[in-house]
N, C-alpha and C positions, 0 to 999 in steps of 0.2 A: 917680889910681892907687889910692890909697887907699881912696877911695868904690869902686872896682870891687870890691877883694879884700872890701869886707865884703861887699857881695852875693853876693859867690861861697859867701864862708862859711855866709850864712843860708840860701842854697838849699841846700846839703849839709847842715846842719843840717835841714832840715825834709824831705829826701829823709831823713835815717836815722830820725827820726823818726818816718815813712810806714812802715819797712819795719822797726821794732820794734813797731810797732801791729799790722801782719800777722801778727807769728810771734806775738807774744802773745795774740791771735785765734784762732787756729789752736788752740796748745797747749790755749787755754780749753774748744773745743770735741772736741778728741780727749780731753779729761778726762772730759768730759760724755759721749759717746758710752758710753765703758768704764765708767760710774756708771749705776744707775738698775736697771730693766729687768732686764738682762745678759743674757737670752734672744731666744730669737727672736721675730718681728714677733706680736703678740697674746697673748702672754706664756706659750706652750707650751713645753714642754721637748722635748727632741729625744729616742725611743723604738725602740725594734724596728719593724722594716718589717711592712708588714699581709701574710699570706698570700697568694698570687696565686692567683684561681681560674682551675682547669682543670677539663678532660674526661679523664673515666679507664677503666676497664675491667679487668675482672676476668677474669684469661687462664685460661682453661680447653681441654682436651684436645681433638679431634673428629682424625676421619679424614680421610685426605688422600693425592688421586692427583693425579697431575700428570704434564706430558707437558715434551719439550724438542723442541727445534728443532735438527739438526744439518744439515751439506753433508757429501757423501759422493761415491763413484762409483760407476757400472756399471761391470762387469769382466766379461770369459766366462769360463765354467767351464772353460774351455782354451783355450790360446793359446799358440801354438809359432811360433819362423820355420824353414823348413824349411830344413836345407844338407844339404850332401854328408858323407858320413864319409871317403870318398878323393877325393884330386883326378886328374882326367881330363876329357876333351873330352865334352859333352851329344851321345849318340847319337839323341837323342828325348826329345821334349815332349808327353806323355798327357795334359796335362787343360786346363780350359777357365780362363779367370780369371775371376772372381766366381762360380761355382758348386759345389756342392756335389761332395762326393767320401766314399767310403764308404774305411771301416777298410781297412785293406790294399791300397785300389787304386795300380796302380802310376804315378806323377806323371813320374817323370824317369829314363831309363835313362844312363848313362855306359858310353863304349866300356868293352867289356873284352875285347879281342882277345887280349891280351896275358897277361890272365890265364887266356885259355881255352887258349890254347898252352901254360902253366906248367902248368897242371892237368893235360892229355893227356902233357905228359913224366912230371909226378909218379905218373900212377898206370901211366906205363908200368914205372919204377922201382918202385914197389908189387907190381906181377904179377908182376914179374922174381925179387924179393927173398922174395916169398910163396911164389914155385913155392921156391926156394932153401930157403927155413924147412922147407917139406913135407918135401923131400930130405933136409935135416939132421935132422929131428924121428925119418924112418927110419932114418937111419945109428944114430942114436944110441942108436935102441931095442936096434938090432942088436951096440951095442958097436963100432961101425966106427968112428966120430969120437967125441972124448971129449965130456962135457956142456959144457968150457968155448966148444968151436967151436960146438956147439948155438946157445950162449946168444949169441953172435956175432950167426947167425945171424937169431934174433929181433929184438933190438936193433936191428939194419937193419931189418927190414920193420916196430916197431914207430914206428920215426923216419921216415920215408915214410908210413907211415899220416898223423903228426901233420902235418907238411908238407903231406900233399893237402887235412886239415880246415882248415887254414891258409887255401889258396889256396882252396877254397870259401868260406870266409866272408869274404875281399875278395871274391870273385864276388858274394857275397850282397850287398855295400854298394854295387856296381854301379847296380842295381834300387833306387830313391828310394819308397818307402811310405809312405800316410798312414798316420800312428801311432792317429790316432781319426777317426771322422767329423766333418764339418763341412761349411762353408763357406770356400773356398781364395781368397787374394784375389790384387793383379796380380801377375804372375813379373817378376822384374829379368835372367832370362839368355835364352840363345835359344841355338837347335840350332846345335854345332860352338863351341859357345864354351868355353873352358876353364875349370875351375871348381875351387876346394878347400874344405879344411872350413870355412874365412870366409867365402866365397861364400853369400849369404844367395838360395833359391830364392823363396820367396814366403811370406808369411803364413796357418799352419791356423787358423780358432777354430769354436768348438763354442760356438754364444750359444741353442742350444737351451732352454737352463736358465744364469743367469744370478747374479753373483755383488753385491749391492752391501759395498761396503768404505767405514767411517768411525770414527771415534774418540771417544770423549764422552771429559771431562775427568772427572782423580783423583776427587775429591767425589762424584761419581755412581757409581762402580767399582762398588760395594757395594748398589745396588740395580737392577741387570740381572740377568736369568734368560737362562740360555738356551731356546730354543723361545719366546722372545718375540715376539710377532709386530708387525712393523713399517708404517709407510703410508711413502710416499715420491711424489714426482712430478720429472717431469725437463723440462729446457726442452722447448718445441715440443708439447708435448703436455699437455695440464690434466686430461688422466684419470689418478684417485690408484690407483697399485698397491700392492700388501700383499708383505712378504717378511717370512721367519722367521728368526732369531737361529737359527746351527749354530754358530758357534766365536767362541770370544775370548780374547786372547793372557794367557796364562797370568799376566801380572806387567804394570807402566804400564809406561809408555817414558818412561825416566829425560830424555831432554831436553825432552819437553814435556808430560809431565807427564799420559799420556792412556792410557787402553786403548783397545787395536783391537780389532775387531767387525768380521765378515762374516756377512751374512743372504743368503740362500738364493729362488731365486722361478721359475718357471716362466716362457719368453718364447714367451708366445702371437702366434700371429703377426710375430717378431721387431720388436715394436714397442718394445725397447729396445734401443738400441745400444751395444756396448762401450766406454768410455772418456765415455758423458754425464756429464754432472752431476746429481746429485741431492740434492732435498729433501727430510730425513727427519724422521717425529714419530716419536721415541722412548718411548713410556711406562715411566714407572719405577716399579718396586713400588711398593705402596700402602702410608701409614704410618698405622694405627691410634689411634696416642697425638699426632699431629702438634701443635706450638703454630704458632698463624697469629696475625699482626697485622697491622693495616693498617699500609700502605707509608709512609701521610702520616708514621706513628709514627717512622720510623729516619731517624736522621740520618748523613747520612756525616762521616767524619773519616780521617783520616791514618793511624787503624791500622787501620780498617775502619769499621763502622758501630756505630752507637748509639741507646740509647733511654734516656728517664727510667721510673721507677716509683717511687713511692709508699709511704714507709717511714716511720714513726713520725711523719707530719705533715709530713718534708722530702723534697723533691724527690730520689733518688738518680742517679746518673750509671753506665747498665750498658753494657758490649761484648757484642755479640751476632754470633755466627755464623750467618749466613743461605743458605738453599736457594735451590731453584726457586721463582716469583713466577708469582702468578693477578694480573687485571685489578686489584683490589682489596685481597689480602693477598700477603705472603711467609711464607715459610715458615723459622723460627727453629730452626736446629741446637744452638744452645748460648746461654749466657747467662740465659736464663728459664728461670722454672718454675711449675707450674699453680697459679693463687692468687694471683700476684704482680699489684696495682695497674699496670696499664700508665695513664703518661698522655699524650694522644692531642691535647690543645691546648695551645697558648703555648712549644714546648719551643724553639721559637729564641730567645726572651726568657730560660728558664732557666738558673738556674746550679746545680752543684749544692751540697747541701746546704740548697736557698732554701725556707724554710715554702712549702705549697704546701696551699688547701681543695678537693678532689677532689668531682667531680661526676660519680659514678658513671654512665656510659649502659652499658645491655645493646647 
């Protein structure tokens, strides 16, 4: 038992032994490490980061037109559904469906039997009450009746009068007229049907001359003219028509943020149809003084877009308000100005305020 426990002892003995030789090892050489040298590997000191070279450019002024791309619609220059103004039974149906009808011609008659019976009483009460006024107008001259029976008198035949204008002008909404010329499309009623003022008779449009309607966004507001003249093309058709800018809504439209536009165009041979679609090139005033940069240059970000430029040797960090865009450049609303170092490579690598050696390209 004896001889066991010393072996026990000597191995635990030369086990702590082992493992006081390790840490004093160890220590020795993290001493050494932190002595010596104390810089980095080949005895350099650690300095300012070298300049990063880019491409740069020198922003200067030029003129500048540009066009946009909107969707819009054909409209006619009139467009009515025709109804009744009184309701009554369709005496008659004058016109044909899908052809054409002139100003005034007469489309739909409604019985007015009823009215022509009211009319032949009221102006029989009119003759009646007229011969009476005549009578009284002599008495009166004569002093036989005093002026206040006169005036009696009148007052009757001048309310008979208004009662007969009355009853002619329901007569008159009888007779169903096209209000403009056009082209009249299918009727929804048919002879002996009953019909009132919701009664919808048929569709008038006048696509003679032709109305297109579309919106460009706020930002553009301020460089449309009117008598602007437009290209546009519609499905079905790849030949480009031209219309001209008459009106534009006086203020944006606060929900989205657009003005409206209606241009103007001639439809030759009704080759556009009310209600198409179309595709418009809008051109917008020309800008003189414009600043352009290549596109590669702007970076997008979270409040909008960005570019570097070139200040005192460090890279700066600018927001820029940007237009319409060609194949190649966009067109810079705000943020630059002419003479400012644009630089044009490495700006994903950049930070700002980072040295930066500029390589000027025209």
């Amino acid at each position: 038992m004896k001889t066991k426990r010393i072996l026990y002892i000597l191995l635990a003995l030369c086990l702590g032994a082992a493992i006081l030789y390790r840490v004093t090892k160890n220590a020795q050489q993290g001493a050494g490490g932190k002595g010596g040298s104390g810089g980095p590997k080949g005895g350099k000191s650690a300095g300012a980061m070298p300049p990063a070279k880019v491409n740069g450019l020198i922003i200067s002024s030029q003129a500048f037109d540009s066009n946009i791309t909107l969707s819009g619609a054909v409209e006619a220059d009139e467009d009515v559904e025709i109804r009744p103004e009184i309701s009554g039974l369709v005496k008659g149906i004058y016109f044909t469906e899908g052809t054409s009808v002139s100003k005034g011609q007469l489309l739909v008659k409604i019985n007015d039997t009823e009215l022509q019976a009211q009319l032949k009483q009221a102006l029989s009460k009119q003759k009646l009450a007229s011969e009476t006024e005549s009578r009284a107008k002599q008495l009166v001259n004569k002093e036989a009746i005093s002026q206040e029976e006169y005036d009696v008198a009148l007052a009757e035949l001048t309310n008979l009068k208004a009662q007969t204008e009355l009853i002619r002008a329901q007569l008159s909404k009888t007779s169903i007229k096209a209000p403009f010329s056009g082209r009249i499309g299918l009727r929804s009623i048919s002879t002996g049907e009953y019909v009132s003022p919701s009664t919808s008779i048929a569709k008038l449009v006048n696509s003679q001359t032709v109305k297109i309607s579309f919106s460009v966004p706020e930002k553009y507001a301020g460089k449309i003219k009117n008598q602007t003249e437009i290209q546009f093309t519609v499905d079905g058709n790849n030949k480009p028509f031209s219309a001209r800018i008459y009106a534009m809504d006086p203020g944006i439209e606060t929900n989205t943020r657009t003005l409206q536009i209606k241009a103007k165009t001639s439809n030759v041979g009704n080759q556009l149809v009310p209600g198409s679609f179309a595709k418009i090139t809008l051109p917008l005033a020309g800008i003189p003084d414009a600043i352009l940069i290549p596109t590669q240059a702007v970076i997008p970000v979270l409040k909008g877009k960005k570019v570097f430029i070139s200040s005192n040797g460090m890279a700066k960090e600018v927001l820029i308000e940007t237009g319409p865009r060609t194949d190649k450049y966009i067109l810079v609303l705000s943020g630059l100005a002419v003479g400012d170092t644009l630089l044009t490579t490495g700006m994903m690598s950049l930070k700002n305020e980072a040295p930066v050696k500029v390589i000027v390209k025209n």
